[in-house]
C-alpha positions in Angstrom: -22.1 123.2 79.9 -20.9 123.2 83.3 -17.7 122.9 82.6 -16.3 122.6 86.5 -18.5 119.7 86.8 -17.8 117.6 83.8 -13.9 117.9 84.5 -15.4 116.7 88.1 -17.1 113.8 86.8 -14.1 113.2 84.3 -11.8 113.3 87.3 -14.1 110.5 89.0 -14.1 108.2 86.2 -10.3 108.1 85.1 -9.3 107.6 88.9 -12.1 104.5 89.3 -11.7 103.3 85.7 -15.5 102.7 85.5 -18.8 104.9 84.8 -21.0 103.2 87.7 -18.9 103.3 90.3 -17.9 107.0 89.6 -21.6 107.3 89.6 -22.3 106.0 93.0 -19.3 107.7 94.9 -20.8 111.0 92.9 -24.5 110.4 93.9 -25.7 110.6 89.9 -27.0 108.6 87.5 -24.0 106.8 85.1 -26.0 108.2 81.9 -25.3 112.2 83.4 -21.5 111.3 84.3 -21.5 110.0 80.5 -23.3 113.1 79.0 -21.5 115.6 80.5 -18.1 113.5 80.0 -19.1 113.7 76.1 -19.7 117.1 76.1 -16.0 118.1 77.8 -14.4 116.2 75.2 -16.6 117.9 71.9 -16.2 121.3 73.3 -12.0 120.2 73.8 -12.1 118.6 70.2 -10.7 115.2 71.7 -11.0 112.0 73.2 -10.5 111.7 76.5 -11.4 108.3 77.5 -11.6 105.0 75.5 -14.9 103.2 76.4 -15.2 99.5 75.9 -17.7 96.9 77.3 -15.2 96.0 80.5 -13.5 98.9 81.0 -12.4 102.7 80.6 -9.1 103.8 80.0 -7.5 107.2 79.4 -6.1 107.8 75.7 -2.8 109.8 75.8 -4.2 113.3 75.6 -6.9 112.2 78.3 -3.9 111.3 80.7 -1.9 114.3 79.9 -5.3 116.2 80.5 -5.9 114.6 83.8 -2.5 115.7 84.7 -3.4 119.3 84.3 -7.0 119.6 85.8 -6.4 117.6 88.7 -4.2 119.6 91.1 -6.5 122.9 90.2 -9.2 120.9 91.1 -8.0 120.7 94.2 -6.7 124.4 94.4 -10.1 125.0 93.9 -11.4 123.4 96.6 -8.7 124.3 98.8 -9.3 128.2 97.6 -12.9 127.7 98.7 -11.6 126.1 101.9 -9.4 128.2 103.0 -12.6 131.5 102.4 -15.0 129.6 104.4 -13.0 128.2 107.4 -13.7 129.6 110.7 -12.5 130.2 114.0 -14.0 126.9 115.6 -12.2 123.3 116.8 -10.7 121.7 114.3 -12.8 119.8 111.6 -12.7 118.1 108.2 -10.6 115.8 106.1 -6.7 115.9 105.7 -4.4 113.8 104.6 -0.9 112.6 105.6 1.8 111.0 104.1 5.1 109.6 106.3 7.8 107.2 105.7 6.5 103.6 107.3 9.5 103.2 109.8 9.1 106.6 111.3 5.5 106.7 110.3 4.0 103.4 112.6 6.5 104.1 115.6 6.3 107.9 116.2 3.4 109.7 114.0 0.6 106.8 114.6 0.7 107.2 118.1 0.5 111.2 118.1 -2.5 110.9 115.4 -4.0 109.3 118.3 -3.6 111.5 120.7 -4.5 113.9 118.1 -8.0 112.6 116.9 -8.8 112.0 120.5 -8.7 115.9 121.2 -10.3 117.0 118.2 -12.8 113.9 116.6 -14.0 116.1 113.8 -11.1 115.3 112.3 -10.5 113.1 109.5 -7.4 111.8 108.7 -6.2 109.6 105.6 -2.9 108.6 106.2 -0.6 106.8 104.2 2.5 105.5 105.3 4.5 104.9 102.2 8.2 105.4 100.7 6.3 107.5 97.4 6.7 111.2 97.9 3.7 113.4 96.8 3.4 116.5 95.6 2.8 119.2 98.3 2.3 122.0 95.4 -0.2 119.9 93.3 -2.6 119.4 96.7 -1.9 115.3 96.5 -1.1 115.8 100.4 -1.6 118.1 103.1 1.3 117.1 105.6 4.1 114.9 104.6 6.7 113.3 107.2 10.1 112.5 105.3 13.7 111.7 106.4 15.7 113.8 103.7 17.8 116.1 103.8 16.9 118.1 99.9 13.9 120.0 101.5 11.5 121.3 98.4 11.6 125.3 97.9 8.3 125.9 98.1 7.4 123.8 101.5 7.8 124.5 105.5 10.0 122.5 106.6 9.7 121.7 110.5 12.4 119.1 111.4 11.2 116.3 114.2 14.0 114.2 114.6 17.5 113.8 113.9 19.2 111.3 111.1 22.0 110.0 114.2 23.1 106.5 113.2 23.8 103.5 115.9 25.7 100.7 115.3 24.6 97.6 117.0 23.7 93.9 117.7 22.2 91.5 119.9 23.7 89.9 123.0 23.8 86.6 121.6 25.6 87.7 118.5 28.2 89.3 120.4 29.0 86.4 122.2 29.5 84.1 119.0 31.6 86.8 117.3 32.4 89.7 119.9 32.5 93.4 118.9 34.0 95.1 116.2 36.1 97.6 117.3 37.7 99.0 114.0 36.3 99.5 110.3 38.8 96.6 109.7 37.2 94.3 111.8 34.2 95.1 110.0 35.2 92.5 107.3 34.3 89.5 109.9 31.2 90.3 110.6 27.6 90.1 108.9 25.6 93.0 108.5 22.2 94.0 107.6 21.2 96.4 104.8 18.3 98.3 103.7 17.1 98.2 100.1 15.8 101.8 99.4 13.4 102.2 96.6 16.4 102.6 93.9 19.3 100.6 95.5 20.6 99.1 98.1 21.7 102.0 100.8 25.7 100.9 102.0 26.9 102.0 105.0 29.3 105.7 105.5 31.8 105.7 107.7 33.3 109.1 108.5 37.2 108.5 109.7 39.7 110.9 110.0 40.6 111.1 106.4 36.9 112.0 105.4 33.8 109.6 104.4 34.0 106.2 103.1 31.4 104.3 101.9 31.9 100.5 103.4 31.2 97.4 101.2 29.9 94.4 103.5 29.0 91.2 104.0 24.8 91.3 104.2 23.6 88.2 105.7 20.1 90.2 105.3 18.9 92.9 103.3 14.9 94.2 103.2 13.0 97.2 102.6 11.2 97.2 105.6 13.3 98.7 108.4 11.4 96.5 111.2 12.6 93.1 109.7 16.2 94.6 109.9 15.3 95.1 113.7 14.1 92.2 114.3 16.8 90.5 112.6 19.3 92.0 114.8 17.6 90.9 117.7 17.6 87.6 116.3 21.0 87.5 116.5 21.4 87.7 112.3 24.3 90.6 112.1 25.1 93.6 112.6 22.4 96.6 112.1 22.8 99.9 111.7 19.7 102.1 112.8 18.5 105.9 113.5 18.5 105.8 117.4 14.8 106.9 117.4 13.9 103.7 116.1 15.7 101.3 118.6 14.8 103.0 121.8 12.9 100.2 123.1 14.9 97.7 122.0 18.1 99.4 123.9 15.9 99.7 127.1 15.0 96.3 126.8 18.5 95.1 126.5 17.8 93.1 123.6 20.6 95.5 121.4 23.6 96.8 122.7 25.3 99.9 121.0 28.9 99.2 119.5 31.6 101.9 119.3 34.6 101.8 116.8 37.5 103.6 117.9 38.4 104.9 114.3 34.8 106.2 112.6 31.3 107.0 112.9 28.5 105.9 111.0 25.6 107.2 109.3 24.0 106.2 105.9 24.2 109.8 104.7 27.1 112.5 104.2 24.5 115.5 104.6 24.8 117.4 107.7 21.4 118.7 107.2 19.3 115.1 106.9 16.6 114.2 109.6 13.4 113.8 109.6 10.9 116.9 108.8 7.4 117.5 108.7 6.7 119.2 105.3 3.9 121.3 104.7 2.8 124.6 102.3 2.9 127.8 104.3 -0.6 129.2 102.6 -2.2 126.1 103.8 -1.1 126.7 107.1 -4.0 129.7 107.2 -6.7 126.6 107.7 -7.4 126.0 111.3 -7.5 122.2 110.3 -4.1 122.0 109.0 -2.5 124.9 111.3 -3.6 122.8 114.4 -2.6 119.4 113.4 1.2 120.7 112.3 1.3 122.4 115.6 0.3 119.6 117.5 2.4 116.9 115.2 5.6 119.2 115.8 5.2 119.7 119.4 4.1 116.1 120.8 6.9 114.9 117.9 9.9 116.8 119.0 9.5 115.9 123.0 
């Protein structure tokens, strides 16, 4: 038995949860992904998959299997990769993951500029809050704002995690500026609902950091509703300053100052935002080309 193809096939089937349509993005008839699927699991002594009528599922030691098989799968491939590549422009498939805020206002426009330069590249990129596995080969390139940087990655950073306080024009003029944490209580704000809570202002005084409870007229997990909001007039927002650029030159927000603190939604000196990557992969001309050229168009 080939066993590098079954697990292949067997790989194929769990991720589309059907035989035929593993068998058309494969290329091979349905009855061969089934034979050689049949064969893994007699020469493993299990069950990987429950087959029924509608559907295919894993069973518990077929998930737990999948687990194992999948990233050195893809350490496989990326083994076989990295002998074959050549000195030549840039070509193949990589993909990218990157916080949405960030990810849609910064990166999107440099992958553009990017793939016009060097067309033989393609790029899947998903801009998403999940963060992948760099080690297991689920991504090539991640873009993160954190500041707990995983051992085994490159960590290149693009962007600081500087906070701005500010509001709209017309919201200043129905309830003027705040000018100490105190007058904070007065005002409406708008927060950001991370993927586990609710992220709360910091305010760093001159007795340390305090964490400030408000009064949210608005709270979303999308960080371009809470910038539109405060353009709207809704409260007070409190954004990274890479994000509001435009907004600032448009005049539509105006920075606000307290006299007593500084803000920031995170105590770490170290947070920003860094392109992550795995130094071995950086041998493949696709990968080593497309960091470089990320990192240098991304911290102009």
């Amino acid at each position: 038995m080939d066993r590098l193809r079954a697990i292949e096939y067997f790989i194929k089937v769990a991720e589309l949860g059907s035989f035929t349509s593993a068998a058309k993005a494969i290329g091979v008839p349905a009855s061969s992904i089934s034979r050689r699927i049949q064969d893994l699991e007699a020469e493993l002594g299990t069950t990987l998959l429950n087959r029924t009528t509608r559907s295919v599922n894993l069973t518990e030691l077929g998930a737990v299997y999948l687990e194992q098989v999948r990233p050195a799968l893809k350490a496989l491939d990326y083994a076989g990769e990295l002998i074959n590549d050549r000195p030549s422009a840039p070509s193949g498939f990589l993909r990218i993951t990157a916080m949405p805020g960030y990810g849609g206002l910064h990166l999107m426009p440099a992958i553009h500029k990017l793939r016009a330069q060097y067309p033989d590249l393609i790029i899947d990129v998903e801009l998403s809050d999940q963060v992948y596995n760099l080690a297991n080969h689920e991504v090539d390139i991640a873009v993160r704002g954190t500041s707990d940087l995983p051992d085994r990655a490159i960590a290149r950073k693009l962007a600081s995690s500087d906070m701005m306080l500010v509001a709209s024009p017309a919201y200043l003029k129905s309830y003027g500026a705040p000018k100490t944490l105190a007058d904070l209580k007065s005002h409406r704000t708008l927060l950001y609902r991370g993927p586990q809570r609710i992220i709360h202002w910091q305010a760093k005084t001159a007795d340390g950091w305090v964490e400030l409870q408000t009064h949210p007229a608005f709270i979303c997990n999308i960080g371009r509703a809470l910038v539109d909001e405060a353009r709207a007039g809704t409260g007070l927002g409190l954004f990274f300053d890479w994000g509001i650029q435009e907004e600032l030159a448009r005049g539509e927000l105006v920075p606000i100052t307290l006299v007593d603190a500084d803000f920031a939604i995170t105590r770490d000196p170290d947070a920003g935002i860094y392109l992550l990557y795995n130094q071995p992969k950086y041998r493949l001309n696709k990968i080593k080309t497309t960091v470089d050229f990320l990192v240098r168009e991304l911290t102009r």
